[in-house]
Every structure is written in C-alpha cells, then in structure tokens.
C-alpha positions in Angstrom: 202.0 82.5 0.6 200.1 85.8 2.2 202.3 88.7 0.7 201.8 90.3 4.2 202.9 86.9 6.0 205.9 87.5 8.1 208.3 84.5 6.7 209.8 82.1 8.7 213.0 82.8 10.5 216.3 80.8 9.5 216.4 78.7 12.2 212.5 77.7 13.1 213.5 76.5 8.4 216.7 74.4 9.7 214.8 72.8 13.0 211.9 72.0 10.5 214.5 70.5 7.9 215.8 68.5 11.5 212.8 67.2 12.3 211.2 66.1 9.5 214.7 64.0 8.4 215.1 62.7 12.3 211.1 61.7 12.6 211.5 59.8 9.1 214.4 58.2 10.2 212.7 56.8 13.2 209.5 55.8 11.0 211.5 53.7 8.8 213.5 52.1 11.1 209.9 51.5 12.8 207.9 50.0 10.5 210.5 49.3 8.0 212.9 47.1 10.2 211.0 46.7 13.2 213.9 48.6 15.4 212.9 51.3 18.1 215.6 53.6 18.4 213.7 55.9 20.6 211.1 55.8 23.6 207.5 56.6 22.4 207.6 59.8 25.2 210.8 61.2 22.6 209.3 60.3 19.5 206.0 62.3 20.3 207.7 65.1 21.4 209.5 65.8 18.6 205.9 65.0 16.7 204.2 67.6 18.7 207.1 70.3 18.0 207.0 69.7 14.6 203.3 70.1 14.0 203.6 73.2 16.4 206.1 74.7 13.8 204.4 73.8 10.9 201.3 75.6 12.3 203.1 78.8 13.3 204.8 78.9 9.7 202.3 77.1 7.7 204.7 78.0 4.4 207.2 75.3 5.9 204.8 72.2 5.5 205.1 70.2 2.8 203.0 67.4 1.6 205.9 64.9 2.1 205.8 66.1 5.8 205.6 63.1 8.7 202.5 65.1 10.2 200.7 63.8 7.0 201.0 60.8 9.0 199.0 62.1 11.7 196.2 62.9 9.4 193.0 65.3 10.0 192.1 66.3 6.4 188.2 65.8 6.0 186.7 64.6 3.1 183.1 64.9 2.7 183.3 62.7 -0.7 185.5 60.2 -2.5 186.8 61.8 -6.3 186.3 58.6 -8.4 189.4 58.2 -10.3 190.3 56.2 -13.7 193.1 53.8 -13.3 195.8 54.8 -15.8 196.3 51.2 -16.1 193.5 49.0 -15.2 193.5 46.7 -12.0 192.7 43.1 -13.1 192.0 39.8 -11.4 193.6 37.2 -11.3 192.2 33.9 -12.4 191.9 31.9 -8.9 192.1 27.9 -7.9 192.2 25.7 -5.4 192.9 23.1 -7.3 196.6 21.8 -7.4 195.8 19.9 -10.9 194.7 23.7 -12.1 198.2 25.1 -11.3 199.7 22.0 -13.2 197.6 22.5 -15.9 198.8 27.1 -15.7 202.5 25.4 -15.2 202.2 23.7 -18.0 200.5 25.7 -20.5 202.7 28.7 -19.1 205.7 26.4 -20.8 203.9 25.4 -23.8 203.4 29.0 -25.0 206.9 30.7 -23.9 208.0 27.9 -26.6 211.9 26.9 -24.9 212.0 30.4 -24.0 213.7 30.0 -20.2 212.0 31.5 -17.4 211.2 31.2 -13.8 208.5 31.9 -11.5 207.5 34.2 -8.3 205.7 32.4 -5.9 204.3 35.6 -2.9 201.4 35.4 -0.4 198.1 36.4 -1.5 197.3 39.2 1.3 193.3 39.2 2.6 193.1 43.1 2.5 192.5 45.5 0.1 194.0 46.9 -3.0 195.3 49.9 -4.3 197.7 51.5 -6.3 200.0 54.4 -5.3 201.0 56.9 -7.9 204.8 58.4 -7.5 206.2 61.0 -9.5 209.7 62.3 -8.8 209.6 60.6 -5.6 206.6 61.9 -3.8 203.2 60.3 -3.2 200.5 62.7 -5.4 197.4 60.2 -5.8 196.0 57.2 -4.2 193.0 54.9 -5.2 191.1 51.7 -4.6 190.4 49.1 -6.7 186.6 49.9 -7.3 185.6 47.7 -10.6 188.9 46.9 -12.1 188.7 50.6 -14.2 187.8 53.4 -12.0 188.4 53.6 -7.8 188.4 56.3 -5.2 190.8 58.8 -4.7 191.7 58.4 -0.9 195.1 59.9 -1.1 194.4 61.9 2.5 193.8 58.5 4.0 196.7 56.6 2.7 198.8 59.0 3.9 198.3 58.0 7.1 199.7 54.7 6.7 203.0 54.5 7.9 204.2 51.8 5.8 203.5 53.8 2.7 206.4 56.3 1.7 205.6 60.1 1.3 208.9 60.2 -0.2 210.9 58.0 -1.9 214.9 57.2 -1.0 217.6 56.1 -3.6 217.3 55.4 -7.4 213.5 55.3 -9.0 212.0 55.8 -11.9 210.3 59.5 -12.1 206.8 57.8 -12.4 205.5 54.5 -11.3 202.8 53.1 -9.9 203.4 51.3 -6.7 200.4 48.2 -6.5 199.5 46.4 -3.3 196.9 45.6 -0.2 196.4 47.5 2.9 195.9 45.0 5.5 195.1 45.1 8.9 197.8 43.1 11.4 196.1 41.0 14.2 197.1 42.6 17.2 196.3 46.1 15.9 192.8 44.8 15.1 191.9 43.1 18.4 193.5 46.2 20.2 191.1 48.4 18.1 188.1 45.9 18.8 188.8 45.7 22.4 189.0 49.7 22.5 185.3 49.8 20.5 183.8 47.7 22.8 185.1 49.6 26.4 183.2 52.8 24.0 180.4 50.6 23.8 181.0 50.2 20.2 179.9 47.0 17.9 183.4 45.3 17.3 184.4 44.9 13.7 183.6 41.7 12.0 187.1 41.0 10.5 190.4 42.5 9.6 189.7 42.9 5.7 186.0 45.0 6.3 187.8 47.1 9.2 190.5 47.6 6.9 187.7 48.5 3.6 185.5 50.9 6.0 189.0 52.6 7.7 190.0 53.8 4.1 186.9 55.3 3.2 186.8 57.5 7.0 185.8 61.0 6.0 188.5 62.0 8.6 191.7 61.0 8.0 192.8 61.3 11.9 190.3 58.4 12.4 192.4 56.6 9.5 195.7 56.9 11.4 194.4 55.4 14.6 193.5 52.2 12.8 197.3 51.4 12.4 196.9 49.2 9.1 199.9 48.4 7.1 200.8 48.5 3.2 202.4 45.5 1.9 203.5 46.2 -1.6 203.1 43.1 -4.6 203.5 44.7 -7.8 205.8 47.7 -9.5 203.9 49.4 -12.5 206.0 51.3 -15.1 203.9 53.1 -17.6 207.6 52.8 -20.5 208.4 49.3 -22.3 212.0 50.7 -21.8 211.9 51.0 -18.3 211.2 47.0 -18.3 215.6 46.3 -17.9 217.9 45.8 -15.2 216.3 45.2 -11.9 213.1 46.5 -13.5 213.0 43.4 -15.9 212.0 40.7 -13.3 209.3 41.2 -11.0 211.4 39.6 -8.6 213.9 42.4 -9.2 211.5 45.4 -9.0 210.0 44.7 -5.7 213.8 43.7 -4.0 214.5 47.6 -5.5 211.3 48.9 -3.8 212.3 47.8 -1.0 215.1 49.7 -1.6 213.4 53.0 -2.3 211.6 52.6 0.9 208.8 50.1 0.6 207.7 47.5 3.1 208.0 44.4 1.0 207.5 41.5 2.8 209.8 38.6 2.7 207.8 36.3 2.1 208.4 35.9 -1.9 210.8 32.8 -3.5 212.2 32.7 -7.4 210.9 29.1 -8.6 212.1 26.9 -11.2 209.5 24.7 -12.0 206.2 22.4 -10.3 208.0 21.1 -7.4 209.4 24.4 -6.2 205.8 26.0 -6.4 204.2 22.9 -4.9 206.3 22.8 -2.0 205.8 26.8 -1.5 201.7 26.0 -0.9 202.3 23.7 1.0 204.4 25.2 3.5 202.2 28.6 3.8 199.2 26.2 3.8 200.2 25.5 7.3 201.7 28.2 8.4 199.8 30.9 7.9 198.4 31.1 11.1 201.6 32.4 13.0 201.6 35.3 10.4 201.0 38.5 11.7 198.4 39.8 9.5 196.2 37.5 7.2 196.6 35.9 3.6 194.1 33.5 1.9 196.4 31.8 -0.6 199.7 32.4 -2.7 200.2 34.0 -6.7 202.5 32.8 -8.9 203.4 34.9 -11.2 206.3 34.4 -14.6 208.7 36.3 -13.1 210.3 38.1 -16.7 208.3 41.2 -16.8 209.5 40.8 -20.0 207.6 37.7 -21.2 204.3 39.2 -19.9 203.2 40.8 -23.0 203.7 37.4 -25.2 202.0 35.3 -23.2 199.2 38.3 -23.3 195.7 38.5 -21.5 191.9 36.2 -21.5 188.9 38.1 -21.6 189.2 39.2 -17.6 193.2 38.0 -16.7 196.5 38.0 -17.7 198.2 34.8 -18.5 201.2 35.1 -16.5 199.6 34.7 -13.3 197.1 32.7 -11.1 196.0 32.4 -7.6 196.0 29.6 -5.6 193.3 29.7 -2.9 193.7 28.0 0.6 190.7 26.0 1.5 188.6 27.1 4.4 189.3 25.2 7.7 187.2 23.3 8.9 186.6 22.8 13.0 184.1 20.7 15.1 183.2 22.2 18.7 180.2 21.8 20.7 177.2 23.7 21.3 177.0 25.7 24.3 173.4 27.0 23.2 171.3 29.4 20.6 170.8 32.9 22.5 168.5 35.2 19.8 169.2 38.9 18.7 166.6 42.0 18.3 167.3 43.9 15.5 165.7 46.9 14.4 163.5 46.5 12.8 162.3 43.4 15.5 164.2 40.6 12.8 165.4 38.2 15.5 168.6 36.1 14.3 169.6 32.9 16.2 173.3 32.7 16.9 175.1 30.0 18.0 177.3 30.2 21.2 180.2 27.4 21.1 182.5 26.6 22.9 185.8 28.5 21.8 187.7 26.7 19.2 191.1 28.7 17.0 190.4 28.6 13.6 191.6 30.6 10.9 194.3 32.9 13.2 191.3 33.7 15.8 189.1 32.2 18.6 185.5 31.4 17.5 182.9 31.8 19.9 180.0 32.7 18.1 178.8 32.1 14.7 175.0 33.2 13.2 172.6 30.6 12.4 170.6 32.7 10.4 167.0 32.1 10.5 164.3 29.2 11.6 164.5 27.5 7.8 168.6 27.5 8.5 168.2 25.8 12.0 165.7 23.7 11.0 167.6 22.5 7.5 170.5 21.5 10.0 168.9 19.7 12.2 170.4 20.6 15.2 170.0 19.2 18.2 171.0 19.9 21.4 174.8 19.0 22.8 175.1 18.5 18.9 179.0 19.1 18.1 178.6 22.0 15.1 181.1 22.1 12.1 182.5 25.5 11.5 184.2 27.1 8.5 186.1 30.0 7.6 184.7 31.4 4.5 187.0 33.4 2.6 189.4 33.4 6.1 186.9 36.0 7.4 183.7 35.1 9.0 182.7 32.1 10.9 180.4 29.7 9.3 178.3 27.0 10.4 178.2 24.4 7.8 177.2 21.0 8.8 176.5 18.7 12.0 179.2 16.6 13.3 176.9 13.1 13.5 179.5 10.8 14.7 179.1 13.4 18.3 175.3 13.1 18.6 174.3 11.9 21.6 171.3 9.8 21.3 168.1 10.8 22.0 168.9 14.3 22.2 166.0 16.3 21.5 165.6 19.0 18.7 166.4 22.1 19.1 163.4 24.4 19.1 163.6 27.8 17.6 162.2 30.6 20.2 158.5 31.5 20.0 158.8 34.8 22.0 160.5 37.7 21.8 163.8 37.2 24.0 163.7 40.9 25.6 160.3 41.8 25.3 158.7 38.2 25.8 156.5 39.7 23.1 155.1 36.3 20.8 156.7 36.4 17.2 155.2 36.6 14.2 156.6 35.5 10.4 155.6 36.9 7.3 154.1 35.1 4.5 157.4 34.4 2.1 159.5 35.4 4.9 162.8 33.3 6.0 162.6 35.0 9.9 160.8 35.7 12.6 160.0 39.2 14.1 159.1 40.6 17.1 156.1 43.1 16.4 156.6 45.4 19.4 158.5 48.0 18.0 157.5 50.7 20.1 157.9 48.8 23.5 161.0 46.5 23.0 164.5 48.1 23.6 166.4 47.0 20.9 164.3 48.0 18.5 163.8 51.4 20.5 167.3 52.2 20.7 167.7 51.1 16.7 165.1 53.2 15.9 167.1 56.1 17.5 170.4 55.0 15.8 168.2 54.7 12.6 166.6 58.1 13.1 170.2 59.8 13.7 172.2 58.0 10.8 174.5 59.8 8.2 171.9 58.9 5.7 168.6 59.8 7.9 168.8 62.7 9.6 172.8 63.2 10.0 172.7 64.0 13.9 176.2 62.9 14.1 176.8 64.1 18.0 174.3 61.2 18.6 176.3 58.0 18.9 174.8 54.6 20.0 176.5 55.4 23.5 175.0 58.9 24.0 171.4 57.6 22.7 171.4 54.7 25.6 172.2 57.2 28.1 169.4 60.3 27.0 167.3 56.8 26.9 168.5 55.6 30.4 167.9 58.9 31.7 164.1 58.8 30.8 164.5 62.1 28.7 164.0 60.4 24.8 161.9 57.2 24.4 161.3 58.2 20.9 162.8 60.4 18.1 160.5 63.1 18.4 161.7 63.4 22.5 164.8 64.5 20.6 163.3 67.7 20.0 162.2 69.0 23.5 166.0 68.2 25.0 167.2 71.0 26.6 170.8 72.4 27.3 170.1 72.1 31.5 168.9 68.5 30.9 171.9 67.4 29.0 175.1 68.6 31.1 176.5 66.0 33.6 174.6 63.3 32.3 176.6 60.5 33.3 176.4 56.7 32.4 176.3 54.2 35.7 179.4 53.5 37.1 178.8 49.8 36.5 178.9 50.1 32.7 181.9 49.1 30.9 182.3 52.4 28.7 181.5 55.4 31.0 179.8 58.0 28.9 179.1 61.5 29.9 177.7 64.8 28.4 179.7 68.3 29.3 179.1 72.0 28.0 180.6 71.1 24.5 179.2 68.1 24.0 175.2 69.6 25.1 176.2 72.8 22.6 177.2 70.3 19.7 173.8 68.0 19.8 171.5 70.8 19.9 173.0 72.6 17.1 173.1 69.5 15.1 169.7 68.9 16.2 168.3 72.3 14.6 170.5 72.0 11.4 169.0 68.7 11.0 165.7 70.7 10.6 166.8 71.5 7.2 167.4 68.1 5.9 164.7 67.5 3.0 161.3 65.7 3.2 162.3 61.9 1.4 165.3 61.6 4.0 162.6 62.1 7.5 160.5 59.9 6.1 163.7 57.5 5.4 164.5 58.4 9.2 161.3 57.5 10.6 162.2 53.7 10.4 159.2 52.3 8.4 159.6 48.9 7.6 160.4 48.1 4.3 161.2 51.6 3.2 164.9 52.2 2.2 166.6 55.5 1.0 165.3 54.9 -2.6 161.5 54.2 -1.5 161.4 57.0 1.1 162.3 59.4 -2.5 159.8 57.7 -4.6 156.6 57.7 -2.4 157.6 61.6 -1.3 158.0 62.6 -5.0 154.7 60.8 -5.5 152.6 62.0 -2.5 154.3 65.6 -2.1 153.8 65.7 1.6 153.0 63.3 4.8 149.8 64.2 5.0 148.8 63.0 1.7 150.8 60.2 2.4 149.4 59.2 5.7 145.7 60.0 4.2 146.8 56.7 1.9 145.1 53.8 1.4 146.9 50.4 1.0 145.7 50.7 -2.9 147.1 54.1 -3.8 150.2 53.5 -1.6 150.7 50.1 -3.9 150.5 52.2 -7.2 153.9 54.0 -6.4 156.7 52.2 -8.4 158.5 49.6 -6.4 156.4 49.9 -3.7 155.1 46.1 -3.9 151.9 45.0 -1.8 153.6 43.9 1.6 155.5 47.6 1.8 152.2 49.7 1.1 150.3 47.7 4.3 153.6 48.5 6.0 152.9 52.0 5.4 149.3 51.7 5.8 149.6 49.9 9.5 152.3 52.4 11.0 150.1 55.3 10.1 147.4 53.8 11.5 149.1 53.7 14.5 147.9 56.9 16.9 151.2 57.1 18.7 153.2 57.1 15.2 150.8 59.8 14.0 151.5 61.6 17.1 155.2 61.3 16.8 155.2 62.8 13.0 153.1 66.0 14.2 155.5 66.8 17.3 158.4 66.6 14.5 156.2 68.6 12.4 155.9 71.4 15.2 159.5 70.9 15.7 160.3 72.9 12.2 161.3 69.1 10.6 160.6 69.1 6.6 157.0 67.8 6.0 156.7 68.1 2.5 158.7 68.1 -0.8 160.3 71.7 -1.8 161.0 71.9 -5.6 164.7 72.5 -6.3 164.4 71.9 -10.0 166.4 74.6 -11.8 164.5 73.9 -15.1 162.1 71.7 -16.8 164.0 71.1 -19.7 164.0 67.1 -19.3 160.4 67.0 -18.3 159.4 63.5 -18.8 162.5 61.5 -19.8 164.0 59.0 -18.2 167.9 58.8 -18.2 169.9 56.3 -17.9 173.6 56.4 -16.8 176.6 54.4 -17.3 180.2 54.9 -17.1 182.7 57.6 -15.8 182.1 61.5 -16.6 184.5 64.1 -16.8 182.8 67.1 -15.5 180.4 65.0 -12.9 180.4 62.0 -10.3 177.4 59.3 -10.6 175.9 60.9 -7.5 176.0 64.4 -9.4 175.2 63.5 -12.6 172.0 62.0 -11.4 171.1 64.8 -9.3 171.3 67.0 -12.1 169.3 65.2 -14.2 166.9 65.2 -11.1 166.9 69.0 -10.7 166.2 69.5 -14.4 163.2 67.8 -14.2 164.3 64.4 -15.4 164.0 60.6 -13.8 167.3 58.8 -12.8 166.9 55.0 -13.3 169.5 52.2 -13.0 167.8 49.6 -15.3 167.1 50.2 -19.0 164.0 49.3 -20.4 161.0 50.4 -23.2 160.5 53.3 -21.0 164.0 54.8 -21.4 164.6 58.2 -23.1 168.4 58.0 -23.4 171.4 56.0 -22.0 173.9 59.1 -21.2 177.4 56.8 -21.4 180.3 57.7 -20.0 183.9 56.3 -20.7 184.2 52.4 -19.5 180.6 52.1 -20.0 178.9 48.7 -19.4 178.6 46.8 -22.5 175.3 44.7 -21.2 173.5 48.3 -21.1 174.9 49.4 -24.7 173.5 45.9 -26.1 170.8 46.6 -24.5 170.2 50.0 -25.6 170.7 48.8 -29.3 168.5 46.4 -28.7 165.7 48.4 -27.4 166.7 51.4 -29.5 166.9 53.5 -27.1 169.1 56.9 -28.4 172.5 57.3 -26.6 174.0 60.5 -26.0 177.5 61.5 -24.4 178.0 64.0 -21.6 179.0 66.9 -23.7 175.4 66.0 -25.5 173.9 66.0 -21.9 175.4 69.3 -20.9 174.0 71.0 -24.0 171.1 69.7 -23.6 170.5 71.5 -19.9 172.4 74.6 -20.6 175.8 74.5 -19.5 
C-alpha cells in the first residue's frame, strides 16, 4: 500500500465486504443450481459498484474478488509450469470386449479384495488442474504433454464455474482436475456474434474452448462463457486418502460441497452389467446434453486401491475410457462450391443438405483436394456418408451406393479459378490445385493483407479482416505497401455499406490507433517482413534462415534459384518460389515503397557475444531460469544455432528436467556431450 494513500473509509470496507458476499451468492446460485434470484439489470449494478469501489480503493481488492470474474489482465506470454503431479492418459477403447477384459483383470489383481466402480462422462474439452491452498485459487495450468502445461491462472479466473474461494470443510492443499468445456448454446451464440463482426466462426466447441484459454486478454476469456466441470480430486498426503476422501465417488460429492460444479452425471457400479448398461444409455443420449462428451471413464472407485493396482508404461490401471463411435449419417449432395485461400490453394467443399449429427446441423463438410474427390468417386445427386470424427468436425467418408442414381455423371473438379476465372495450375507432387493470380484475385488479396498484418508478421493488430475489406473497398490499400501512404483524413468515417451484415466503421480513435501501430511496426526485425510479405512456401522458420543467410533483401532478391537452394531447408520448389516472386516487377516495387517507408530491410546484429560461435545447441526439457522460446534466443544472441533435431552436427544437447528420452539415446548414441542449464549459463556468463 502507498504510505501516502489515504485509506479506505469504514464504510466504502463494509459495502465492499457486502458486495463481494451478495454477488457470490448470486454466482453460485447461477451457475451452481441454475436459480436466478435477481434480474441481470440488479446483478450488473451491483458489478459495476463494486469494480467502481475497488478502483477508488484499490487496497480493498482481493484476488478472491468476483470482478476477477470480469477479467482484463493481459498476458503477453504463457509461464510453462511443471505439474506437481503429472497428468496422465487414460488407456482408451471402443471396444466392449476391452472393458470386459479391464473388468476382469481389474478383479483378478485386487485378489477378493471388494470394490466398486465410478462410471462419469468423458467431457470433449480441455483439461486442467486447479491448485487451492487454504481455500483460494493461486495457480492454473493446462495439460501440455502430460508433465509441464501453461500457467493461465488470469484466464481461468474468468470462469464462473470455477471457485475463487472455497466454502465448507477442505483440505489446505489440493489440486482440483477437470475439462473446461464449452456448452452449446453459448458456442452458437458466440459463432452467430463472429459472423454479424464478419468474423470466421469457430470450427467446434473443444478448439473454441483450447484458443479462449490461451487469449492474451482475459476480458476476451470471460465473454466466451465456458464452464468447468470437475472429474478428479488430487491430494498431494497418503493420509488425506479417508473418510469422504477415500472413494473417488466421495471426493467429488464433497467438492461439490466446497463449491464445485460437479455434474451429476456419475453412478457407483458393482460389476459388468452396471457399467454396460451406463454406455449404453449415454451412447444415446448424449445428444440432449448441454455441452459435449465423446465417451464415459470408469474408474475403481477406492482411491485407496489405486496404488496396488499401480501404473503401465503411459496409464494407471485403475481406469479406462470408453470411446463412443462416430455417427454415421447419409444426406445428399446439394453441390461442390470451391474456396480461395491465400495463398490461391483452392479446396472443394461439399454443400449437403442439412442433416443433425453429433448435437449440431451439418451443412458443409471439406472434400479436400482433386485426389480426395476423385478417390470417392462422386457423382452428382450422389447421397454422401458423413462422420463425426472425434464428435468435432464433419467428415466425408464414403458414398452411399444403394442412392446412386444411374447414369449420373461424374463429378468434375473445377478447372478455373471460382472468383478470378483465372485457369488453375497443380504442382508436380502436389495434392491441390491453385489459382496463380495472386495479385489480381480477392481472396488471395485480402489474405495477403491479413497475412501481412498477423501477430506473427508484422503485428498491426488495429487491422482486423473487417477493417482490411473496408480500406480495400474504399480503393485506398490494394496491397501491403498502400498501407503505408494511409492518412489520418482518409481513414475517419470510413464506413462499411449498409447492406453488409457487420457494419464496420473507422472514428478518431480507431484512425489514431492504426497509424501508430503502423509506425511501431516499422521496428519489427528483417526475417519477420520477409515472413510478412506472403511468399509461398516460406514459413516463420524459412523467412529466419534465408535472412540470416542473405543479410538483407537485396542480396536476397539478386539470388539465383541455385544459391537460394543452398540455404538449409530451403528445398528446390521454395527457392523458384523465391526466385519467380522477385522476378516479379510489381513485387520488387512493393519491397522498395516498404523500404522508403522506414520497414527493416536487412538483418541488425543483436548478438551480445560470440562466445558460442559455431555450435549448434540442442534443447530439451523444462529450465528453471528460462522458457523454450528464451532459452533459444539466447543461445541465438550469443552467437549460437538453435536446432530441434539432433544429429553428427550437434555441439551439445542442453537438457532440461523431463527431458525426452529419444534425444538422450540419441545423444549417447551419437556422442554428442550433454550439458545442464547451470553448465549453459556459465558457459555465457551469467
């Protein structure tokens, strides 16, 4: 607290303390019990009051405060974190003979022993685990590999079936285990706002729910209204394992009590039959759940016996999944409309006539390239055969013969460009067809743009898809170096037509913020414009290696296909990628009006030393003073080489704790000297 502060008056301390107990009273009651014992209108005006207090007396929030729930934190990068105790898999089936066969060798090695099982949904979202300790939420983290995740504790804050603070009896420290799903309704709600914004909608529930953890900005997190249902109760003492802590049964029933949202969906089983006729009933009705599952775990439900029956190389013993199979539909084809990427890949996608499968309405499902079509055989009126895979995405599988009409002719894949009307061309050893008029076809314009203004390119982040079609529809940028000569006149009142779905416009603000990110993207290094410029073939890691190679783009556009070729991984199809869109006078134009812009042209040397001149460093593992990301930079700006793979070539393997045992055999093999991180560090002078 600022010894100068003035501190808060009594009562603005009591209506705080009556806020924060009446809003988490009406949360609970919520999302815990599904009762609303007040009008939205109320309940966000006591919200509002209560971040208004916390902000005039910022002494008085706490981090169990229901504005948490609100979010707003940013967070630029995820902390990798170790689990304290690793998050396994579980061994998974859908075979019913399998779970005979765990049923029975379950009995076998418990030995008379008497037991009895848990039989729970298997929930399609993510996992984490929740760290408590004397009641309050301190740490957060995905599931990454199994040994290490990422610390999103801002995030899952926002999550209001995930208690800040705990009610009742628990233990002082636990970890709480479960998935963060994302219900139906709040998904399509969130997919039918993206698209009025002009937004792609999200693919599925389980991605949205992935990508909305991992938001730098955890207001964006709180809008996405996901949901925590808790599966599993860690305790980190043997002794703790008694009482209601000695089932697994019994620990979630008392999480529930301490505040959790366990769902109800969980049965005690005796034997086969019992855990038979559990699958079968959620094999049907999992559709009128509200959120989605893609099979059911049965777990020994004695916490106790867990131990004895002890682990295989990858999963415990005392547990298995059963997976649901994919449903299967047949529907007819309405017809094959084709899609313009960026970089001009055109993907066939099948348009069907809407069939529910797998708690949605299909209408559309990708038919991936020419070779996919043609391998099917599809013909058109043909009635197509769709799957689910994994619950998620819609598949096309298979032709439904027994609806062929005769004589129908085959369906022919499109030989022109379906905007453009530009021919196609294919690749030698390439699966699809492109349309070769990047500089004149729309949806390769306006992906260029996005491309150009991406988090990874040039990260001009007041440049959304939205703004870019209407600077674009406006005729003031037809190409990223147009960027550059916008002007703050040109930009205010810009208005999308009326006739659009999402209305976009362009006020003071809004001008002020894209010109300022436009000139601080000025600074962003040489390998990331050339990443940005949208060459084809040339990824983050090949846009580093050919400007580390060629110093600057005029080298680089001086190239011949020969000397582009020598750069390593750049492979023979890349370099005449490089060589043609140099040789392109517009493109060559394009560079030099970002050059006179003030854009990064060339390579500038932030090595700090040259002590690991000439050696090339692997890294594996998890590092106690350094992420991945940093480590690797370091190792960069001390002269060194970063590489993923080990080979003859390698200097040292710098491993880290959990390190992969394929690259220490390896190592061994080669001989190739391993050294730790506090070996590292000396090494470079820290």
């Amino acid at each position: 607290m600022d010894l100068f502060s003035t501190p808060a008056p009594e009562n603005a301390v009591q209506r705080v303390a009556e806020l924060t107990q009446l809003i988490d009273h009406y949360n609970y009651e919520y999302y815990m019990n599904d009762k609303s014992l007040v009008s939205d209108f109320e309940f966000d005006a006591l919200l509002r009051e209560l971040i208004e207090l916390e902000s005039q007396y910022p002494e008085l929030a706490l981090p169990t405060s229901p504005t948490k729930r609100v979010g707003g934190e940013i967070n630029k990068t995820f902390r990798q974190v170790e689990h304290r105790f690793p998050m396994l898999s579980l061994g998974n089936t859908y075979s019913m003979e399998e779970i005979e066969e765990f049923e029975m060798r379950t009995r076998k090695l418990l030995d008379g022993v008497p037991f009895t099982y848990t039989c729970e949904l298997k929930y399609d979202g993510v996992a984490i685990g929740l760290t408590y300790k004397h009641g309050e939420l301190v740490q957060a983290v995905t599931r990454g590999n199994g040994a290490v995740g990422d610390d999103i504790t801002d995030n899952a804050r926002t999550i209001p079936t995930i208690p800040l603070k705990l009610k009742g009896n628990y233990p002082d420290d636990f970890e709480a285990r479960g998935e963060v799903v994302y219900p139906f309704d709040a998904f399509e709600a969130m997919n039918k706002l993206r698209e009025a914004e002009g937004d792609e909608p999200f693919a599925n529930p389980r991605n949205a729910a992935s990508g909305s953890l991992k938001l730098q900005n955890s207001a964006e997190c709180a809008k996405r209204k996901l949901m925590f249902c808790m599966y599993f109760m860690m305790l980190p003492e043997d002794e703790n394992a008694q009482g209601d802590y000695a089932t697994h049964y019994g620990r979630l029933q008392a999480a529930k009590e301490m505040g959790f949202k366990v769902q109800p969906y969980i049965k005690e089983c005796k034997g086969i039959n019992e855990i038979k006729s559990f699958i079968d009933f959620w094999d049907k009705e999992r559709w009128n759940l509200p959120f989605g599952i893609d099979g059911v775990v049965i777990k020994v439900n004695q916490t106790t016996l867990w131990n004895s029956l002890g682990m295989t190389a990858k999963s415990p013993r005392w547990a298995i999944a059963y997976k649901f199979k994919a449903e299967r539909v047949s529907t007819p084809l309405l017809e094959v409309s084709y899609q313009v990427g960026r970089t001009g890949v055109v993907t066939p996608v099948a348009n069907m006539e809407p069939v529910w499968l797998g708690g949605t309405t299909v209408r559309r499902a990708t038919l991936c390239n020419a070779d996919y079509m043609a391998k099917l055989d599809i013909h058109e009126g043909d009635y197509l055969l769709v799957e689910k895979g994994g619950e998620i995405i819609p598949k096309i599988v298979g032709i439904d013969m027994d609806q062929r009409k005769p004589d129908a002719p085959v369906l022919q894949y499109t030989q022109v460009c379906p905007v453009c009307g530009t021919p196609l061309v294919r690749a030698d050893g390439e699966a699809g067809y492109y349309c070769p008029n990047q500089d004149g076809c729309l949806p390769q314009l306006l992906g260029h743009l996005e491309h150009f203004v991406g988090r990874k390119a040039m990260n001009i982040d007041s440049l959304g898809s939205e703004r870019l079609k209407l600077l674009y529809d406006a005729g003031l940028v037809k190409n990223v170096a147009d960027l550059y000569d916008l002007e703050r006149n040109q930009l205010i009142g810009l208005e999308s037509n009326p006739t659009e779905t999402a209305k976009t416009s362009i006020q003071e603000k809004g001008a002020d913020n894209i010109l300022k990110a436009l000139e601080v993207s000025k600074e962003v290094p040489f390998e990331r414009v050339l990443f940005a410029l949208g060459i084809r073939y040339v990824g983050e890691v090949g846009a580093k290696k050919l400007a580390r190679y060629f110093g600057n783009i005029d080298a680089l556009m001086e190239a011949n296909v020969m000397e582009l070729a020598m750069v390593d991984d750049i492979g023979d199809v890349t370099a005449m990628a490089i060589y043609d869109y140099f040789a392109n006078a517009e493109h060559k134009a394009i560079v030099e009006r970002l050059r006179n812009a003030g854009l990064q042209m060339q390579v500038v040397d932030n090595r700090i030393s040259n002590v690991l001149d000439g050696m090339t460093i692997v890294v594996s593992g998890v590092f106690e003073h350094f992420s991945r990301e940093e480590i690797k930079n370091t190792i960069e700006q001390h002269g060194g080489k970063a590489s993923g793979s080990i080979s003859g070539k390698t200097t040292y393997l710098l491993a880290g704790a959990k390190m992969g045992p394929e690259k220490l055999k390896k190592a061994e093999k080669l001989g190739v000297k391993i050294i730790s991180e506090q070996d590292f560090m000396a090494m470079i002078g820290k």
